[in-house]
Biotite code that builds the C-alpha atoms (Angstrom):
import biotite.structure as struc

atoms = struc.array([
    struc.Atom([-0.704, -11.436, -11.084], chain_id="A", res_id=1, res_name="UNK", atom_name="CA", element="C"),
    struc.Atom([-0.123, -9.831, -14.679], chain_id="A", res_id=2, res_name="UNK", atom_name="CA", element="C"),
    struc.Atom([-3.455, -7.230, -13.701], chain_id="A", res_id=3, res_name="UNK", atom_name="CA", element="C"),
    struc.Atom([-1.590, -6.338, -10.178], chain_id="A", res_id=4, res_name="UNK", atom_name="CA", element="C"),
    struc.Atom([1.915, -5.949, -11.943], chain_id="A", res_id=5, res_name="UNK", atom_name="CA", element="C"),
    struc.Atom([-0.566, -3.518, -15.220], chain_id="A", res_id=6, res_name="UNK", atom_name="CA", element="C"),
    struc.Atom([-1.805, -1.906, -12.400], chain_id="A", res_id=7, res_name="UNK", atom_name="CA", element="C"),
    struc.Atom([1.233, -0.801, -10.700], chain_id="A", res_id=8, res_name="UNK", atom_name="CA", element="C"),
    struc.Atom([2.201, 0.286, -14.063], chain_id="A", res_id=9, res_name="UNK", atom_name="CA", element="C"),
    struc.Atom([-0.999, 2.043, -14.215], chain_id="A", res_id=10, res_name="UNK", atom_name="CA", element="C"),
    struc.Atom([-0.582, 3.691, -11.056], chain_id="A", res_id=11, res_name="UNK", atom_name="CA", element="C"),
    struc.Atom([3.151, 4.993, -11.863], chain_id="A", res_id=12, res_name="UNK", atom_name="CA", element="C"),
    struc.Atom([1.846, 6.917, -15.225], chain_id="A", res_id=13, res_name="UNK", atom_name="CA", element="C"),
    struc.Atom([-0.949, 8.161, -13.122], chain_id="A", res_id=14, res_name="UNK", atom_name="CA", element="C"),
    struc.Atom([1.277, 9.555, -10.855], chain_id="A", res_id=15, res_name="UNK", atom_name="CA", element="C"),
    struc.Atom([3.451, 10.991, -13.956], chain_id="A", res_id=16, res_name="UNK", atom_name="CA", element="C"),
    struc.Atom([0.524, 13.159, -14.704], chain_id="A", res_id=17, res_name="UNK", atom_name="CA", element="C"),
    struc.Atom([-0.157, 14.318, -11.522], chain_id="A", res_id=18, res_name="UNK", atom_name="CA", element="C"),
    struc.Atom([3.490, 16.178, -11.481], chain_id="A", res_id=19, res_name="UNK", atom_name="CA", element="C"),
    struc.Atom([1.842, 18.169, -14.302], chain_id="A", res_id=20, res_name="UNK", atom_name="CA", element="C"),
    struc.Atom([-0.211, 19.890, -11.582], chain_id="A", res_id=21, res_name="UNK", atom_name="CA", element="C"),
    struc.Atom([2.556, 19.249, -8.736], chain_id="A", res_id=22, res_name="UNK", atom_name="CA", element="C"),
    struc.Atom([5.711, 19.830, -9.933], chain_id="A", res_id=23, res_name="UNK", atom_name="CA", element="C"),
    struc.Atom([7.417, 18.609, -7.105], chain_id="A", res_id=24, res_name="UNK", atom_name="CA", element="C"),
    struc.Atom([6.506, 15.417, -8.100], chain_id="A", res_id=25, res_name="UNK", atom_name="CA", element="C"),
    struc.Atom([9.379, 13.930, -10.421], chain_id="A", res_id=26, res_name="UNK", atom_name="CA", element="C"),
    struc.Atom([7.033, 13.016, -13.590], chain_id="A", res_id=27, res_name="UNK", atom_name="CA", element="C"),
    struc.Atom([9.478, 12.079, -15.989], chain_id="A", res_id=28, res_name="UNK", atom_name="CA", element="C"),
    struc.Atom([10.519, 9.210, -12.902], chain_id="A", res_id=29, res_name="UNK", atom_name="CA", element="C"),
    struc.Atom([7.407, 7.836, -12.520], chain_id="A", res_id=30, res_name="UNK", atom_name="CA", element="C"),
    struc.Atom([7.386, 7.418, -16.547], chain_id="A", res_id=31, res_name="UNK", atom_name="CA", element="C"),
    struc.Atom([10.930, 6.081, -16.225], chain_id="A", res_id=32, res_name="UNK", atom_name="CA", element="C"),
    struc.Atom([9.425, 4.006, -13.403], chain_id="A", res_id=33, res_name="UNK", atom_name="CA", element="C"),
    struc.Atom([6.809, 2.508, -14.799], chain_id="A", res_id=34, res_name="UNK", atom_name="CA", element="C"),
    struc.Atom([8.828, 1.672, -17.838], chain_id="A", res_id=35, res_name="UNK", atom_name="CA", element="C"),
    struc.Atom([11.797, -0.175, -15.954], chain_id="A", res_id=36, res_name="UNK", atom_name="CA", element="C"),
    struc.Atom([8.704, -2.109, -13.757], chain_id="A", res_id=37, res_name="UNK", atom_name="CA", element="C"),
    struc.Atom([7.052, -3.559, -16.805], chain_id="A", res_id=38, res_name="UNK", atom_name="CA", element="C"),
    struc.Atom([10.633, -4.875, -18.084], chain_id="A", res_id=39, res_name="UNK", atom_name="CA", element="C"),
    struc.Atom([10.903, -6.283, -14.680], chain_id="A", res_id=40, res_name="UNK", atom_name="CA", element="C"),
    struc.Atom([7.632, -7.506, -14.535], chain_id="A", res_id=41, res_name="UNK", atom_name="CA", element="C"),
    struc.Atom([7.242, -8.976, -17.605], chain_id="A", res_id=42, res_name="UNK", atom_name="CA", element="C"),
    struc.Atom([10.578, -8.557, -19.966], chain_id="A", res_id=43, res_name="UNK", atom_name="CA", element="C"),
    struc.Atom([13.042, -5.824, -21.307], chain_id="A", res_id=44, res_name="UNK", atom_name="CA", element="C"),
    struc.Atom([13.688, -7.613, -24.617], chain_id="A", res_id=45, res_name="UNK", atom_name="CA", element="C"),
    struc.Atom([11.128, -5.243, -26.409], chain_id="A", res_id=46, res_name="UNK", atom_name="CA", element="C"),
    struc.Atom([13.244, -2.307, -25.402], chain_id="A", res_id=47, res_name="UNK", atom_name="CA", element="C"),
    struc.Atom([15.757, -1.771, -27.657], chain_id="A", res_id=48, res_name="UNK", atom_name="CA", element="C"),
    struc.Atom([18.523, 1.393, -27.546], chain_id="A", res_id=49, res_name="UNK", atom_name="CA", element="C"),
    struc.Atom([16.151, 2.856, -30.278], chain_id="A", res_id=50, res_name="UNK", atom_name="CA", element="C"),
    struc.Atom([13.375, 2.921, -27.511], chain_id="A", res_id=51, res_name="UNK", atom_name="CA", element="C"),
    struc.Atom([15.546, 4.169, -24.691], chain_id="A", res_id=52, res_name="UNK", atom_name="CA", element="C"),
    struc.Atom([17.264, 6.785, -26.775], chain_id="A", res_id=53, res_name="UNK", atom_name="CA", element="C"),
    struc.Atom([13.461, 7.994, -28.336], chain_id="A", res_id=54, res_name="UNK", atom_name="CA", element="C"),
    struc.Atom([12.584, 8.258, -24.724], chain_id="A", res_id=55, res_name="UNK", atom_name="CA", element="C"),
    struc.Atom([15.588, 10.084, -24.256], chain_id="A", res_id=56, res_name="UNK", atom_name="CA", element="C"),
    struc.Atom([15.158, 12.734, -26.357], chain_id="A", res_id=57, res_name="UNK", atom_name="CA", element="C"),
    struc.Atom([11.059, 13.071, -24.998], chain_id="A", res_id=58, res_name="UNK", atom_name="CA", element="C"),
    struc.Atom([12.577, 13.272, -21.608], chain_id="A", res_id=59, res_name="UNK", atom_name="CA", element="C"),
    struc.Atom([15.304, 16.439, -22.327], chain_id="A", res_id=60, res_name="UNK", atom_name="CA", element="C"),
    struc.Atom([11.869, 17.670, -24.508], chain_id="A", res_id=61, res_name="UNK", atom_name="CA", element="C"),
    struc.Atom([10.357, 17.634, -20.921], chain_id="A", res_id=62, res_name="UNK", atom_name="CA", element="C"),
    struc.Atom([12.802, 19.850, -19.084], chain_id="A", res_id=63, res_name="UNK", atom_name="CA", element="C"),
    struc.Atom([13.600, 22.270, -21.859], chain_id="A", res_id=64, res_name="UNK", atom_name="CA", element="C"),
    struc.Atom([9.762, 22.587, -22.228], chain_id="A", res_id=65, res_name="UNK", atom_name="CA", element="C"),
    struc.Atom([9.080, 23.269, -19.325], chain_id="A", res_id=66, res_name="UNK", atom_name="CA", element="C"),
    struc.Atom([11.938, 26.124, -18.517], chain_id="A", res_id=67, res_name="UNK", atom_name="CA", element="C"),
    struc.Atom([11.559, 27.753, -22.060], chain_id="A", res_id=68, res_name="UNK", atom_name="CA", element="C"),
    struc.Atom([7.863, 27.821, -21.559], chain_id="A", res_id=69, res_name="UNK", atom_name="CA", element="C"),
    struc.Atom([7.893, 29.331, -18.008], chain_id="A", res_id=70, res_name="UNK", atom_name="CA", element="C"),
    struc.Atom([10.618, 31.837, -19.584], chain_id="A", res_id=71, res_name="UNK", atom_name="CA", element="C"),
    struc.Atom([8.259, 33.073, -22.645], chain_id="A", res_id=72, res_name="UNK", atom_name="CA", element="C"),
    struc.Atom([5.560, 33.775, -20.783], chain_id="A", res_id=73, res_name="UNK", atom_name="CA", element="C"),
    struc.Atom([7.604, 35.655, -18.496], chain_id="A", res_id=74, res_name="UNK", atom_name="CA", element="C"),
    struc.Atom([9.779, 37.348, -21.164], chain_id="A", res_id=75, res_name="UNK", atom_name="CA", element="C"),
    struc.Atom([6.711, 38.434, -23.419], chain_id="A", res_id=76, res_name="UNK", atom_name="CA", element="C"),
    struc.Atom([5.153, 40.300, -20.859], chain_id="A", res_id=77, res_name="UNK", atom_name="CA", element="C"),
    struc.Atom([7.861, 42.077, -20.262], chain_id="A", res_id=78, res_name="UNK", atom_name="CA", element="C"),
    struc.Atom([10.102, 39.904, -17.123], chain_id="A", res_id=79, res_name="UNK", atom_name="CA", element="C"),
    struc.Atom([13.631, 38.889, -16.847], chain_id="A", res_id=80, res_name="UNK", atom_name="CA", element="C"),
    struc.Atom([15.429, 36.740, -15.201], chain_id="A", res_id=81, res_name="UNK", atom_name="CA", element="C"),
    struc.Atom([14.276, 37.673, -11.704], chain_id="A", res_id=82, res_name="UNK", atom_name="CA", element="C"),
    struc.Atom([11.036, 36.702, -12.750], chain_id="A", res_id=83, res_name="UNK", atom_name="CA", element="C"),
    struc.Atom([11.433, 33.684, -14.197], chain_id="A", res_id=84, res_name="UNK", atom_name="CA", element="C"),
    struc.Atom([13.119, 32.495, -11.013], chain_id="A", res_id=85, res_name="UNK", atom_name="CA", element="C"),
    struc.Atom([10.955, 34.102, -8.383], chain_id="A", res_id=86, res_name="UNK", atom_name="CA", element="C"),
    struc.Atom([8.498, 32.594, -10.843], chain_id="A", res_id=87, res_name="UNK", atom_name="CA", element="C"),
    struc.Atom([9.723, 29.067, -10.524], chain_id="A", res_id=88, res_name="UNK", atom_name="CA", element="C"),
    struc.Atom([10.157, 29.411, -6.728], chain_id="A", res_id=89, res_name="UNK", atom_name="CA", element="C"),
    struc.Atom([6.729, 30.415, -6.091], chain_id="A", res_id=90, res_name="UNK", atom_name="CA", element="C"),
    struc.Atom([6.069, 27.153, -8.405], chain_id="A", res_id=91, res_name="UNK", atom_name="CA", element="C"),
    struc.Atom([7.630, 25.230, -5.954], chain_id="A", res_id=92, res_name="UNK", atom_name="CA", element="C"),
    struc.Atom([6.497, 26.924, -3.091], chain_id="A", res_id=93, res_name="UNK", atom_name="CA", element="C"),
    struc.Atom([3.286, 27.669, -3.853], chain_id="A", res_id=94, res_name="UNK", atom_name="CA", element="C"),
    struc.Atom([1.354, 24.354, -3.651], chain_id="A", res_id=95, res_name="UNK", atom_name="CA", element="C"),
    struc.Atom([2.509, 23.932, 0.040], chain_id="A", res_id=96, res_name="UNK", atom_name="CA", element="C"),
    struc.Atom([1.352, 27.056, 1.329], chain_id="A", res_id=97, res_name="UNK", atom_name="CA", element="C"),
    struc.Atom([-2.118, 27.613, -0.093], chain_id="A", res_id=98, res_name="UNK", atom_name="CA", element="C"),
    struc.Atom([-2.951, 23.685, -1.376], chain_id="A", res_id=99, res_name="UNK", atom_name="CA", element="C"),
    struc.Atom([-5.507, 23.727, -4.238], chain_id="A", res_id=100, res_name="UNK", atom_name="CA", element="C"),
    struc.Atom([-5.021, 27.636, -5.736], chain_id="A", res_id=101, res_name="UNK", atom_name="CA", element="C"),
    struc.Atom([-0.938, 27.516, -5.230], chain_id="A", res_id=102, res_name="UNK", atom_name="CA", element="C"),
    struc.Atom([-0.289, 26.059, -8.291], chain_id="A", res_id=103, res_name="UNK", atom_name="CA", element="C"),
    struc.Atom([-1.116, 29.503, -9.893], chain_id="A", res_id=104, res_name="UNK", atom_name="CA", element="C"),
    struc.Atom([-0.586, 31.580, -7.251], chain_id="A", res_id=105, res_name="UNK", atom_name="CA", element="C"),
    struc.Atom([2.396, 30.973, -6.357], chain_id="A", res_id=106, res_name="UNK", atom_name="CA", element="C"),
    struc.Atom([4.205, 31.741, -9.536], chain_id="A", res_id=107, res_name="UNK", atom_name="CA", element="C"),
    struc.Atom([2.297, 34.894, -9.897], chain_id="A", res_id=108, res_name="UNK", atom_name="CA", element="C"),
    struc.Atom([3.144, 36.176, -6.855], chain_id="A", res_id=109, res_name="UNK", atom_name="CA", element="C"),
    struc.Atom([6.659, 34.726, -6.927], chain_id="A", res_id=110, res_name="UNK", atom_name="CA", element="C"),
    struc.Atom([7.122, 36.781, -10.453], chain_id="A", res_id=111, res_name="UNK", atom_name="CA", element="C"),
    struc.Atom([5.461, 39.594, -8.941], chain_id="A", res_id=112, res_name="UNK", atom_name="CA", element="C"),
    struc.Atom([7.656, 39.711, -5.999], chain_id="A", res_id=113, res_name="UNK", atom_name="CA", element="C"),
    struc.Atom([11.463, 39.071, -7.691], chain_id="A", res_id=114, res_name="UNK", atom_name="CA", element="C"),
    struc.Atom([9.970, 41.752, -10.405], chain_id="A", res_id=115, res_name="UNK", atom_name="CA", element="C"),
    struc.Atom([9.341, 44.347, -7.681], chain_id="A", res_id=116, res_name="UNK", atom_name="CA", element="C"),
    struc.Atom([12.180, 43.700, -5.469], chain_id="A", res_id=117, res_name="UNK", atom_name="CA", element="C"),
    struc.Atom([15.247, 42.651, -7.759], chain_id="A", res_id=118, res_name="UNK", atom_name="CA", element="C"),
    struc.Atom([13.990, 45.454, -10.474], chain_id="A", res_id=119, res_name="UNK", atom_name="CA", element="C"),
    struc.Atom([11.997, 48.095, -8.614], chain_id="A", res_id=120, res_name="UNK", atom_name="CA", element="C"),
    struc.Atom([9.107, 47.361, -11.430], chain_id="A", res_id=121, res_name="UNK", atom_name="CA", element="C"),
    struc.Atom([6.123, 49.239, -11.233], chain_id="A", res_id=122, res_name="UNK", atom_name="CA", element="C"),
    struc.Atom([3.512, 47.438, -9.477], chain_id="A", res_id=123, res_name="UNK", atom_name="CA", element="C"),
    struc.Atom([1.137, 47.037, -12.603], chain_id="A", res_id=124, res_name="UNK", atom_name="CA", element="C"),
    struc.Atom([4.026, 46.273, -14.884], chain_id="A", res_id=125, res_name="UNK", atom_name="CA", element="C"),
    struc.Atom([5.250, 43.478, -12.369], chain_id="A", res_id=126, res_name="UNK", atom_name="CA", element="C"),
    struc.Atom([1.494, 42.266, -12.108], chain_id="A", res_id=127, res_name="UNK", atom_name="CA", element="C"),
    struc.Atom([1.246, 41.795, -16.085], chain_id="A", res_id=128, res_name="UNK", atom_name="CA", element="C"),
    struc.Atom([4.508, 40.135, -15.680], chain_id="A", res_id=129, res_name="UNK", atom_name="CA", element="C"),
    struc.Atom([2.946, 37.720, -13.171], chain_id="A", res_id=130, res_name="UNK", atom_name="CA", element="C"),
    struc.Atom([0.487, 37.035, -15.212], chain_id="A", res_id=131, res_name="UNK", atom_name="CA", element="C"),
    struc.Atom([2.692, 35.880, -18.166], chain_id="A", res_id=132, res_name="UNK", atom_name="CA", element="C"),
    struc.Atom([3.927, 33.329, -15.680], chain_id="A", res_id=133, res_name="UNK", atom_name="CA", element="C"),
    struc.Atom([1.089, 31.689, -14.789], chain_id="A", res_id=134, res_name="UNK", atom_name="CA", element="C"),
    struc.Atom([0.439, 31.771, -18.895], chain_id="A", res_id=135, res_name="UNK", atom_name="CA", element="C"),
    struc.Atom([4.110, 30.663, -18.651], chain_id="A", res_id=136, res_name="UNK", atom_name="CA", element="C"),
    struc.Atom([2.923, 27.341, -16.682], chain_id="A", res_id=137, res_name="UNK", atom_name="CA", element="C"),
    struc.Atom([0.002, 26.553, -18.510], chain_id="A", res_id=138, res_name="UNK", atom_name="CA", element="C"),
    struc.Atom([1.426, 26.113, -21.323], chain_id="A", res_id=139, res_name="UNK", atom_name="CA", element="C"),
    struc.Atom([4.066, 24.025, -19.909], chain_id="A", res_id=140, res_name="UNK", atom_name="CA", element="C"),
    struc.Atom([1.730, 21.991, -18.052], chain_id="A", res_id=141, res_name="UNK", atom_name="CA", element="C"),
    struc.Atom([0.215, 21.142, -21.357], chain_id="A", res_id=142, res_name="UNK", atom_name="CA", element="C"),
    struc.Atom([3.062, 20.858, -23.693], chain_id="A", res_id=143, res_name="UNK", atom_name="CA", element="C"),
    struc.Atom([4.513, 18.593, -21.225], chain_id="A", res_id=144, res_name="UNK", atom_name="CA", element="C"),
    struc.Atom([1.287, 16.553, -20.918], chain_id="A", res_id=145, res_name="UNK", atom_name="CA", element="C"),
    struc.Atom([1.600, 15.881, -24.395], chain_id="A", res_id=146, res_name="UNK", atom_name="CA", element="C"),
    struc.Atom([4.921, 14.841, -24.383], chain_id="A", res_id=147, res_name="UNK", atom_name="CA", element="C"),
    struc.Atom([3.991, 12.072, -21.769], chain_id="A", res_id=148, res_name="UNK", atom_name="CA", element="C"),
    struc.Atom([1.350, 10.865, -24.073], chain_id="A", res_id=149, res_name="UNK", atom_name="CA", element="C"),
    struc.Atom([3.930, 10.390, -26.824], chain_id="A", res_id=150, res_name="UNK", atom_name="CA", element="C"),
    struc.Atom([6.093, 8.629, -24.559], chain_id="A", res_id=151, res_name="UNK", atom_name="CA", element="C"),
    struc.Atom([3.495, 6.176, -23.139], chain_id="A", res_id=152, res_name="UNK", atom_name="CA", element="C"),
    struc.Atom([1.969, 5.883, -26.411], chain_id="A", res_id=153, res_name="UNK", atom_name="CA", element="C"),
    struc.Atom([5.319, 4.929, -28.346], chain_id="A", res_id=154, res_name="UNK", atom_name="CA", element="C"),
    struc.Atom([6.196, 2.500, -25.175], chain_id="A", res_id=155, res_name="UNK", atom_name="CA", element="C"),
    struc.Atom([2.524, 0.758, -25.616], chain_id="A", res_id=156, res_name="UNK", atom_name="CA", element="C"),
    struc.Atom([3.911, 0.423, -29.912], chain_id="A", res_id=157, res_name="UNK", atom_name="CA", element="C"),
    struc.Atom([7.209, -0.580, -28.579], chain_id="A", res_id=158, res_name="UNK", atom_name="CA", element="C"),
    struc.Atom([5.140, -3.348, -26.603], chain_id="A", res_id=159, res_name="UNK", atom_name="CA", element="C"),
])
């Protein structure tokens, strides 16, 4: 029973990951998740408020990573605050209407758009500004993947 309960487990983290590269899935949850399963699986007694507040401060890591990141890449090339939330919308957006390319797509042409239409950019200038948020994304995507990794990793110590 223990490998179907590690499994499950497994499968939750997996899932985690896979809101790197959908971020309408909830990956901090599925970390959470997975987490709250093995103490009912197994037992909560290794978690102590240390552990819960460590993950704690990984999880607001998470969200401010990935808004300041989206916002950098937008800001450096030149975007405000239109772009960072057509940006974000197209993030959302994006994977629904064009499946595999509308993870990047979608905030490029969401920047593009809010730049064009809420600021009467250039097109060129509103293009470099769509590119900054799909460089915007990236590096979230990664910065929060490493974050994850330090949170399953320390849970595994914890463990």
């Amino acid at each position: 029973m223990d490998i179907i309960f590690w499994l499950i487990i497994g499968l939750m983290f997996v899932i985690a990951f896979a809101g790197l590269v959908y971020p309408v899935i909830p990956s901090v949850l599925f970390l959470l998740g997975g987490f709250l399963l093995y103490g009912a699986f197994f037992s909560f007694e290794p978690f102590s408020w240390l552990f819960w507040s460590i993950q704690l401060l990984f999880v607001i890591l998470l969200f401010g990573a990935d808004y300041i990141a989206n916002m950098v890449g937008i800001k450096k090339f030149g975007g405000s605050k239109a772009g960072v939330w057509g940006s974000t919308i197209g993030l959302i957006a994006g994977p629904f209407i064009i499946p595999v390319l509308g993870i990047l797509i979608g905030p490029f042409l969401g920047a593009i758009i809010a730049e064009l239409v809420v600021h009467r950019r250039k097109v060129k200038e509103a293009i470099r500004i769509g590119f900054g948020s799909v460089i915007g994304f990236i590096t979230s995507a990664f910065t929060k993947g490493i974050v994850q990794v330090l949170m399953i990793v320390y849970f595994f110590i914890v463990i």
